[in-house]
N, C-alpha and C positions, 0 to 999 in steps of 0.2 A: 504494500500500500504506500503509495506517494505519500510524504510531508508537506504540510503546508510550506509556501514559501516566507524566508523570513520578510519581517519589516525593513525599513531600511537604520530603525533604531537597532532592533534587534543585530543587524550587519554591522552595524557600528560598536555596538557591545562585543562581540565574538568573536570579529577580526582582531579589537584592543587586545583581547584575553590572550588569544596565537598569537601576537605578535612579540608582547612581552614572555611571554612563555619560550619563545622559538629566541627572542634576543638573548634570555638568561642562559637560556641553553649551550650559547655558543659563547656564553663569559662575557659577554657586552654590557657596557652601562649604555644608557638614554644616548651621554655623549659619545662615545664611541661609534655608537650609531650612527648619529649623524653627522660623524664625520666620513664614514665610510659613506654615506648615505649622499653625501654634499647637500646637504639640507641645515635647519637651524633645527637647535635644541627645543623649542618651541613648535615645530610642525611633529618631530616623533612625539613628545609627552604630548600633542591631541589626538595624533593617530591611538596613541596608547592607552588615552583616558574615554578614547569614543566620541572624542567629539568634533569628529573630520571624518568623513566618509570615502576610501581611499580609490583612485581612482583606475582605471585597469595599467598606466603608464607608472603608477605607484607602487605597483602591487610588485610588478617585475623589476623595476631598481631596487625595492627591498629587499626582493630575494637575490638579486646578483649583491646587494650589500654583504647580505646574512650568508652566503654561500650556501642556498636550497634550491630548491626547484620553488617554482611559484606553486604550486598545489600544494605543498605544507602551511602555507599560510591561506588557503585558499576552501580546501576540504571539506567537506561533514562540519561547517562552524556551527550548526544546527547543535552538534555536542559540546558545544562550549557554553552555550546557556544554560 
């Protein structure tokens, strides 16, 4: 049986949850991120806190940051709520 699809709150909460999950994983602070990231300390802690909704051009610098495949950040985030 299909899942509802989430809200775009809901996508906002679940990706935050992966992303800081997937960053600690790999030993990273906020800042290290966003230096690999070439982004400001300020755009990961909203991606991280949920409250930026990441875009598909976002998704994949992330992941080439975080050195994963974009699908780990991406996944079943249905399981993170």
């Amino acid at each position: 049986m299909a899942s509802n699809p989430l809200s775009s709150e809901q996508v906002k909460k679940a990706f935050s949850r992966r992303l800081v999950a997937v960053r600690k994983a790999k030993g990273l602070t906020q800042h290290d991120l966003s230096d690999e990231f070439h982004t400001s300390l300020r755009t990961v802690s909203q991606l991280e806190r949920g409250l930026s909704e990441p875009r598909l051009s976002t998704i994949l610098e992330l992941a080439r940051s975080l050195q994963v495949e974009p699908n780990v950040l991406v996944d079943d985030l249905n399981k993170e709520l």
